[in-house]
N, C-alpha and C positions, 0 to 999 in steps of 0.2 A: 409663499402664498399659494403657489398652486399645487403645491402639497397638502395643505390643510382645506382648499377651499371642497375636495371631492367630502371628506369627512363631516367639513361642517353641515352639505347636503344633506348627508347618511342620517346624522344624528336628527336633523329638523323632520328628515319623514320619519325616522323614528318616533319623534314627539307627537306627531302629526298623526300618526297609525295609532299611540296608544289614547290621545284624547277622541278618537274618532271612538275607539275602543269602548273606552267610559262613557261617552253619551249615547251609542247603542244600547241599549240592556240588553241583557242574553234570553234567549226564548225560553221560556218559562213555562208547562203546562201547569191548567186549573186543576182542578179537584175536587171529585163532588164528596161530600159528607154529610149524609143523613142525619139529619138534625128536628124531623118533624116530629120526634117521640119527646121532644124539650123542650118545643114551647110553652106559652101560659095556658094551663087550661082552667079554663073558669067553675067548670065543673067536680076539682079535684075535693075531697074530703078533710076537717080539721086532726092532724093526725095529733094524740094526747100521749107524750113520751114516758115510759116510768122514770119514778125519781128513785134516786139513789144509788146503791153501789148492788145494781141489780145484776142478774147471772148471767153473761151472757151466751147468748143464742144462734141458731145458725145461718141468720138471717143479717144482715146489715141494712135497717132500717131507714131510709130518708125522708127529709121534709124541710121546707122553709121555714128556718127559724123567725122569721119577721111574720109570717103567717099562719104560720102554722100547718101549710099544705101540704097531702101528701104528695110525694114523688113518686117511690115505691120503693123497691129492696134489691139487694143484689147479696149474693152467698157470701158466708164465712169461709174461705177454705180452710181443710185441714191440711196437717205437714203432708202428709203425702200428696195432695196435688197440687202445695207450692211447689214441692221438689220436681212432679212432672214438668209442670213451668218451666224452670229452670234449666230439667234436662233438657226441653226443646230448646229454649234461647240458647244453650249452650250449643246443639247441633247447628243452628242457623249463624252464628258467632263466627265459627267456623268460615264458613261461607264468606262471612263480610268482612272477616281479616285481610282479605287480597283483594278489598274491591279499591278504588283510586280515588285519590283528592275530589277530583273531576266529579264522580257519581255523588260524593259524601256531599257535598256544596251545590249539587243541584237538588239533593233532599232539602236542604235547609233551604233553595229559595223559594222553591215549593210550599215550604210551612209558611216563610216569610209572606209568600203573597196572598196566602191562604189567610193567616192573621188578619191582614191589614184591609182586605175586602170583608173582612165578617167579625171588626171588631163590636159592634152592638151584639151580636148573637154571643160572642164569645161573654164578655162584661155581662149578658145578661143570666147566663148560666151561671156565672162565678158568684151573681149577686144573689138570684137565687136560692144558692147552695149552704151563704154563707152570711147573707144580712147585706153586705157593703154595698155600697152604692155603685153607682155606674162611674162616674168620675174615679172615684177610689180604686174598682175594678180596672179601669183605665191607665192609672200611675204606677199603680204594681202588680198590672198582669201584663197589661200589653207595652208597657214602654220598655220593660225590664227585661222581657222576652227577645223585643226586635232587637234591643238593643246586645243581648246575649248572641243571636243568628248573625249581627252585623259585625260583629268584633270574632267569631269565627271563622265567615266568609272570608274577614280581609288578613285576618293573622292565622286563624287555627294551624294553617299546615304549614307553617313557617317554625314554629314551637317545638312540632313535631317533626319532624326531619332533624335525622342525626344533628348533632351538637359537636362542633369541634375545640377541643380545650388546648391548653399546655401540656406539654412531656416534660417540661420539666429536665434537670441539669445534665442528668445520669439518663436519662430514654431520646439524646435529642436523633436518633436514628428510628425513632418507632413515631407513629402518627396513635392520638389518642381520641375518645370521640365516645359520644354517649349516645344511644341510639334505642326509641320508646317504643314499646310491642304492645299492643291491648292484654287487658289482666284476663280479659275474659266474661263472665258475665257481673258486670254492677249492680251491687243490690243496693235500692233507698227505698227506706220509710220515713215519708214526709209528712209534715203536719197538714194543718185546716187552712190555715190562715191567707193564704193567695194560691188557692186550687190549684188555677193555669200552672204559674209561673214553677212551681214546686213539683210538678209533675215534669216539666220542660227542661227544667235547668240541669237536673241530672241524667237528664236523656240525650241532651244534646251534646254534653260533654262526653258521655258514654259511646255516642252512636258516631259521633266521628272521629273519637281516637279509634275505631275498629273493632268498642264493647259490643254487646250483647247489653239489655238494660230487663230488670224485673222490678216494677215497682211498687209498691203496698200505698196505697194512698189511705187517709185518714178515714173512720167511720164517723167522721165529722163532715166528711168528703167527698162523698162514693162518688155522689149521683154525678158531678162536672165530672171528677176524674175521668170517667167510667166515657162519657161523652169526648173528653178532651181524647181521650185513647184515640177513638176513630180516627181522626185527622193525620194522628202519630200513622193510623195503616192504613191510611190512602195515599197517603206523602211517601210511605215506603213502599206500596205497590208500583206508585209510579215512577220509581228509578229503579224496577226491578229488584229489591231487596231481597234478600230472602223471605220467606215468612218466621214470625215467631220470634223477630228479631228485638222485640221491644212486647214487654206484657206490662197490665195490668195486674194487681189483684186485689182482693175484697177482704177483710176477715178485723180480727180485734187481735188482741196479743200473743195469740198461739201462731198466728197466722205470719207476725212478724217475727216471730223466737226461731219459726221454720224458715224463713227466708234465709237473714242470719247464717243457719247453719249450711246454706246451700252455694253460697255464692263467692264470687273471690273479692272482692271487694263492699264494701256496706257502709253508706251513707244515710244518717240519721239528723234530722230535723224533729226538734221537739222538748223534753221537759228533764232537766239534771236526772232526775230516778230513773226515767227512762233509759237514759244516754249509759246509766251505769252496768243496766241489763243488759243493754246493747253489747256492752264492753266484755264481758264476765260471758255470753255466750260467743263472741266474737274470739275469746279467749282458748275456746276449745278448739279451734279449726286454725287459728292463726294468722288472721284474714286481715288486713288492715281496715281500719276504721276514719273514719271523718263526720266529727260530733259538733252540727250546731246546736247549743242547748238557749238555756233561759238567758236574759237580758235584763239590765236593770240600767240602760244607759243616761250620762247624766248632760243635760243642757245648759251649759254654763254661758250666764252674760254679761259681760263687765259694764264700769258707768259709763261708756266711750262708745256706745255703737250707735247707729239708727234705729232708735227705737219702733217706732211702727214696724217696721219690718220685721224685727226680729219678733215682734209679738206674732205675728199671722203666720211667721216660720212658728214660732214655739206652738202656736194651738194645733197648727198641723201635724205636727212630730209626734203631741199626746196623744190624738186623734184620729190619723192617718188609719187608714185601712178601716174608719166605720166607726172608731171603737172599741169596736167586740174582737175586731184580728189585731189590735196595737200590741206592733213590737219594734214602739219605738220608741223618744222619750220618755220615762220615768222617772223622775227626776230634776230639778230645777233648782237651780243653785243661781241668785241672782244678787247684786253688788247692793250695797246699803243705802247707797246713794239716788239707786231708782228703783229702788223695791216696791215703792208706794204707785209710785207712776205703772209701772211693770205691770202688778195686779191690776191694775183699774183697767187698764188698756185689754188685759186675759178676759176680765169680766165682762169688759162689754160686748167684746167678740161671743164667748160661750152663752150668754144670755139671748144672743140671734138665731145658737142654732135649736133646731127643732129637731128630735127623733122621730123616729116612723119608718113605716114600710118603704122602703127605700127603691122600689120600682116606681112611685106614684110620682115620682118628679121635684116633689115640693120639700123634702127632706133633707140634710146634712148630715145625717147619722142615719145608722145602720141596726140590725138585730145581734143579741147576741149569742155567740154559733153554740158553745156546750151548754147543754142543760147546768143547771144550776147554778152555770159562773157565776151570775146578778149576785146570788147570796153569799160568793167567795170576796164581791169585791164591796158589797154594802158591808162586811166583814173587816173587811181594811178600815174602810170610813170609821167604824164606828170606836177600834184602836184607837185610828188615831187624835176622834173625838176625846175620848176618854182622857189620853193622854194631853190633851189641851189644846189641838189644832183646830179652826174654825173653818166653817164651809161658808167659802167668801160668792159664792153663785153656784146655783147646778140648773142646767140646760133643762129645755121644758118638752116636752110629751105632746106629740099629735093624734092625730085620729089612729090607735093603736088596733083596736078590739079587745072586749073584755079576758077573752081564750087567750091570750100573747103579751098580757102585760108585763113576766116578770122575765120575757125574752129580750128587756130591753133593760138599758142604765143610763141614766144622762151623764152628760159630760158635766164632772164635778170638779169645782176649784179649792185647792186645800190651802191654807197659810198660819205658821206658826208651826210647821213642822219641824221635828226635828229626828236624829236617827236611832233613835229608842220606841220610836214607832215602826209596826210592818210595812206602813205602806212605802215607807223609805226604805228597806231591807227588801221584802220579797217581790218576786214579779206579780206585777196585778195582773200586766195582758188586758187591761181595759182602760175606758176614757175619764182617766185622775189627772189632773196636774197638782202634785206637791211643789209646794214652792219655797225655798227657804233662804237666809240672807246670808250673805259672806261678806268680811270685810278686807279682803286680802288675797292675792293671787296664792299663797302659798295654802291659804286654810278653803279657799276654790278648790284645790289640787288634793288636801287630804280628807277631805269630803267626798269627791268622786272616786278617788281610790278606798273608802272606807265602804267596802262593797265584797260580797265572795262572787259577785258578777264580772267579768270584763269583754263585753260583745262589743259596745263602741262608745262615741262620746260625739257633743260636738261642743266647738268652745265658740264664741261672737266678742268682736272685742273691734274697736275702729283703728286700734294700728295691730297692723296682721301678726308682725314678727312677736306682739308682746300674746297671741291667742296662739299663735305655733310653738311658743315656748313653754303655756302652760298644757295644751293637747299633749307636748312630747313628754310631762312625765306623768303623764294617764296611762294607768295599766290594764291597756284594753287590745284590742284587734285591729280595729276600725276609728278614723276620725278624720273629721270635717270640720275644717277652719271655715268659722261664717256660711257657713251653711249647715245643712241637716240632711243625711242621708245619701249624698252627693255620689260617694264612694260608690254605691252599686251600680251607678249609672254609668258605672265606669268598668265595664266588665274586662279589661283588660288587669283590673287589682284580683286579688284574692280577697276573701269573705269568709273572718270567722272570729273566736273570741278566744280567752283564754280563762284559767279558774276555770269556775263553774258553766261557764258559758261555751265549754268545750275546746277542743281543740283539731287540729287539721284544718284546711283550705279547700274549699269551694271557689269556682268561680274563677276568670282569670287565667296566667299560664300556673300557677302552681294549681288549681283544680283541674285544668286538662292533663297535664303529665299527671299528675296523682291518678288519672285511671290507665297509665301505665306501669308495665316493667320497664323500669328504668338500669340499661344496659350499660356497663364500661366496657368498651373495647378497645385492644389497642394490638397495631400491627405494623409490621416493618414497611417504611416508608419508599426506603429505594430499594424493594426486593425486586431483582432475586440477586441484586452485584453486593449490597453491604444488608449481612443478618446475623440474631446474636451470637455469639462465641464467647464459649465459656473460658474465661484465660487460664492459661496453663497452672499459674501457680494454686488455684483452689480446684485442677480440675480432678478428680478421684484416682490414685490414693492423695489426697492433698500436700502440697512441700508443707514441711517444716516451716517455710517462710511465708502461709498461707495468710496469717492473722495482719501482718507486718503489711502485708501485699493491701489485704482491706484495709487498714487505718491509710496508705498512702492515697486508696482510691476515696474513702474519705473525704480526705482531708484534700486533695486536687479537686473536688467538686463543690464542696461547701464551707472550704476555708473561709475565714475573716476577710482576711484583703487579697489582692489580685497577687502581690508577693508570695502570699503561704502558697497558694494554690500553683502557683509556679515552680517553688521549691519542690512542693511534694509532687508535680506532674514530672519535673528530671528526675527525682530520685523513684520515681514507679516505671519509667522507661528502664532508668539504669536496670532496676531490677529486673523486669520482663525478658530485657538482653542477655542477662546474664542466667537466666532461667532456661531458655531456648539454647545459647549457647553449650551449657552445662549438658552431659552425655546421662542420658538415661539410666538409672540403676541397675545393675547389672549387668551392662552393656562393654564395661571395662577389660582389657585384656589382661591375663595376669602375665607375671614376669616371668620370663624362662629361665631356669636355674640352670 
C-alpha cells in the first residue's frame, strides 16, 4: 500500500490539473473585420440580369436574388493572374509548412470565436447572397462550420502525426510508419449553395495539414465569398501567418480551367459535366482530384415509424437550405400502408409555408439563387404532369414584388410518380417532393438504387436493425438511419458519393490526409547493433543454391502451420551453415605432384 498510495496522489493531481485545464479556456484574441461595406442598404438599385446562355464578361455581377439588389461586381480573372495567385500561396505555403500544431489551432479558435460572436452578420450575408433564410443560413453555415473547427481542434493533429503500422513476418527488425506532408497548394471550386461553409470547409482542412489554399467561389457567390475572405485574413494575421496563405478568387470557367492547371490538389463542388471538365483538365498535370457532384438522394419510410416526425424530418430534407440551395432529399419512397396518411400530413405542413424575401422575418422559404432555375424546375413539374403525376399542394407566395417573381418556386408536392418521369431521375436542386409507394423492403431497395446518382440516402423504419439492413445495400456514400443528414454533423466521417455523384472524400480523417503526401517509411528498429544483411547465399555472384535458399525463406515465413515453417527454418540454417563453411571459389589449393 505505500507503494501504490504515492502514485494514486500523482495520478489524482494529474486528473485534477487536466479538468482545471478544460474549464479554463485558453486566451483567445478578437478580431476586427470590416464589414460596414455589407450591410442593408436601402438605397441600393433593382439589378435586371440577362437571360440566357449569354457571353460572358469581365465583370462578375452580384445581387439579391429575393430582391433584386444590387450588390456590385468583382473581376473575372484571367489565367494568368490565377496563376500569380498561386505563385504567391505557393511562396507563403512554404513558410507555413514548419509552423506547429499550437499556432494552426489557435488560427481556428480565433475563426471559432469570431463565428460565434457575429453569427447574425454572418447568416445575414449568406441570405443575402443566396435567398435562404436566417434559420437555414444557421443549420448549414454556422453549425457545420463549428462543428468542422471543433473536430479539428480535438483530433486534427492526432490524424496527422506519423501513423505506426505492422512489419509484418519477414521486416520484424525494421519499424514501419506512414508519415503526412502538405501537397502544397489546394485548389477548390465550390458551388453557391451554403457560401460560408463551402468556402471554410476546404480551407480549413488545407490550412491545417500545412496547405496553402486558393479558392474560386461561385458567380452565383462572389459577393459573401469575397466578405467571408476577410475573416480567413485577419484570423491569419493574428497568429502571424504568412501573408497570401489563403486566396480568394472571382471569374466564370476560364477562371476555374486556370486554377485546375496551377495547383497540386483540386477540389470541386458542383454539377456531373462539370466534374468531368474538372477531370480531363486535371488529367493533364496529374493532380489528384476530389469530385462532389450531383445528388439525387432517396427518403425511405417504412409502415413502422413515428409518423409525425418523420413527416417534419421529410419536408425539411426537401426543403432545407430555402429551396433554391436543396441538396438534399429528392426523392421519397414511402410503404403502402401509410402512403395516404404520409401525404396528408406533407400537405399540410407545405400549405403553412409561405415564400418571400426572407430577411423580412415572416417567411419559411427563400429565393432562388440561378437565373432561370424556376423554368428548369416548372420543367420537371410539367414531365411529370404529363406523365400522369398530380400536384397534391404547392406552397403559397408573399409580398414578392412584381421585378422578383420568377426568382422564387413554391414548395410543390408530387404523388403518383413514378421513374419514367425526370423529376425522379434528374437533380432538380429545388423545393419538390416526389412521393411514391413501395410495398416491400426489397423493391424500397431497387428503387433507390435505380439512380446513376449515389451521394446518400436516409432510411426511417421503428426497428433500426430492419432500416440498417436496408440503408446497407444502397449504393451510395452517405446514410442516416432515422434521421436525415445526420452524417455531416459528424465531421469526424468522410463526405462524398459515388456514380455520378463523384468520387473522393471530403471531410473527416480521410479528407484531411487527402491534402496530404501520404509517406511509407520504414527503418531499422534496433540500429545500429541488428541492420539488414544481405545473406550469403543470394549475395552477388549468387550460389547455385540461391533459388532453393528463397523457397526455404519462403516457406519458414508464411508456411501453412507452425510444423512447415519449422521444417523449412532447420533446413535454411542447415544450408546458411553449410554455405559459410564451404571455402570460397577459387580459394582451393591444388595438389602437389
Amino acid at each position: 500500500m505505500a507503494f501504490w498510495w504515492p502514485l494514486l496522489v500523482l495520478a489524482a493531481a494529474y486528473a485534477l490539473c487536466r479538468l482545471l485545464l478544460f474549464l479554463i479556456p485558453p486566451t483567445v484574441p478578437s478580431i476586427d473585420v470590416d464589414a460596414s461595406d455589407v450591410l442593408a442598404k436601402e438605397d441600393s438599385f433593382i439589378y435586371i440580369p440577362r437571360k440566357g446562355k449569354a457571353a460572358q464578361t469581365d465583370k462578375v455581377q452580384c445581387y439579391e436574388p429575393a430582391t433584386m439588389k444590387y450588390l456590385g461586381y468583382f473581376p473575372a480573372l484571367a489565367p494568368d493572374e490565377v496563376k500569380e495567385h498561386v505563385a504567391q500561396a505557393r511562396k507563403a505555403q512554404k513558410i507555413w509548412a514548419k509552423s506547429s500544431f499550437k499556432q494552426r489551432r489557435q488560427f481556428l479558435r480565433i475563426l471559432l470565436k469570431y463565428i460565434l460572436e457575429h453569427q447574425d452578420l454572418i447568416c445575414e450575408v449568406s441570405s443575402r447572397d443566396t435567398g435562404k433564410t436566417m434559420v437555414d443560413a444557421s443549420l448549414g453555415e454556422i453549425m457545420t462550420t463549428c462543428e468542422k473547427i471543433t473536430w479539428l481542434l480535438d483530433e486534427g493533429e492526432k490524424w496527422l502525426k506519423p501513423e505506426y503500422r505492422s512489419t509484418g513476418r519477414s521486416m520484424l527488425h525494421k519499424r514501419a510508419k506512414v508519415e503526412f506532408y502538405p501537397l502544397g497548394v489546394i485548389g477548390a471550386i465550390v458551388s453557391w449553395n451554403y457560401p460560408f461553409h463551402n468556402v471554410f470547409n476546404p480551407m480549413l482542412a488545407a490550412v491545417f495539414s500545412g496547405n496553402a489554399a486558393v479558392i474560386k467561389v461561385s458567380e452565383h457567390a462572389t459577393w459573401s465569398g469575397c466578405f467571408y475572405f476577410r475573416i480567413i485574413q485577419a484570423a491569419l494575421s493574428a497568429v502571424g501567418a504568412p501573408e497570401n496563405l489563403v486566396h480568394i478568387i472571382t471569374g466564370f470557367a476560364e477562371t476555374g480551367q486556370a486554377l485546375v492547371s496551377s495547383v497540386d490538389k483540386i477540389i470541386f463542388v458542383g454539377s456531373p459535366g462539370v466534374g468531368r471538365m474538372i477531370m480531363q483538365r486535371a488529367s493533364e498535370t496529374l493532380i489528384p482530384v476530389t469530385l462532389e457532384l450531383g445528388g439525387k438522394d432517396s427518403f425511405i419510410v417504412c409502415e413502422d415509424v413515428d409518423l409525425p416526425n418523420v413527416v417534419q424530418v421529410a419536408v425539411r430534407a426537401a426543403l432545407q437550405s430555402s429551396g433554391q440551395n436543396c441538396a438534399g432529399a429528392e426523392r421519397f419512397y414511402v410503404h403502402n400502408d401509410i402512403y395516404s396518411a404520409f401525404v396528408s400530413q406533407v400537405v399540410k405542413i407545405v400549405k403553412s409555408i409561405c415564400v418571400g424575401p426572407p430577411l423580412t422575418g415572416r417567411y419559411d422559404m427563400g429565393a432562388i439563387c440561378m437565373i432561370e432555375h424556376s423554368e428548369k424546375l416548372q420543367n420537371l413539374v410539367n414531365d411529370a404532369l404529363d406523365k400522369g403525376a398530380e400536384i397534391a399542394v404547392r406552397g403559397s407566395f408573399g409580398n414578392l414584388g412584381e421585378d422578383a417573381v420568377d426568382q422564387f418556386f413554391p414548395p410543390t408536392v408530387l404523388v403518383n410518380v413514378n421513374h419514367t418521369m425526370k423529376i425522379m431521375q434528374e437533380e432538380a436542386f429545388g423545393p419538390i417532393l416526389p412521393i411514391m409507394k413501395f410495398s416491400s423492403d426489397d423493391e424500397a431497395i431497387k428503387l433507390a438504387n435505380d439512380s446513376k446518382y449515389g451521394l446518400g440516402c436516409a432510411v426511417f423504419s421503428g426497428n433500426q436493425k430492419r432500416a440498417i439492413r436496408i440503408a446497407s445495400q444502397l449504393h451510395c456514400g452517405v446514410a442516416a438511419i432515422n434521421d436525415f443528414a445526420s452524417s455531416y454533423m459528424c465531421q469526424s466521417l468522410p463526405f462524398g458519393g459515388v456514380k455520378d455523384s463523384g468520387f473522393g472524400r471530403f471531410a473527416g480523417v480521410e479528407g484531411l490526409r487527402a491534402c496530404c503526401l501520404v509517406k511509407a517509411v520504414v527503418e531499422d528498429r534496433f540500429w545500429p547493433y541488428i541492420k539488414t544483411m544481405i545473406p550469403k547465399p543470394i549475395q552477388y555472384p549468387v550460389s547455385e543454391h540461391g533459388f532453393e535458399f528463397q523457397q526455404l525463406l519462403a516457406e519458414t515465413l508464411y508456411g501453412y502451420s507452425v510444423w512447415d515453417r519449422l521444417r523449412s527454418l532447420v533446413n535454411l540454417v542447415k544450408m546458411i551453415s553449410e554455405q559459410n563453411s564451404a571455402p570460397a571459389p577459387g580459394t582451393m589449393k591444388k595438389k602437389r605432384r
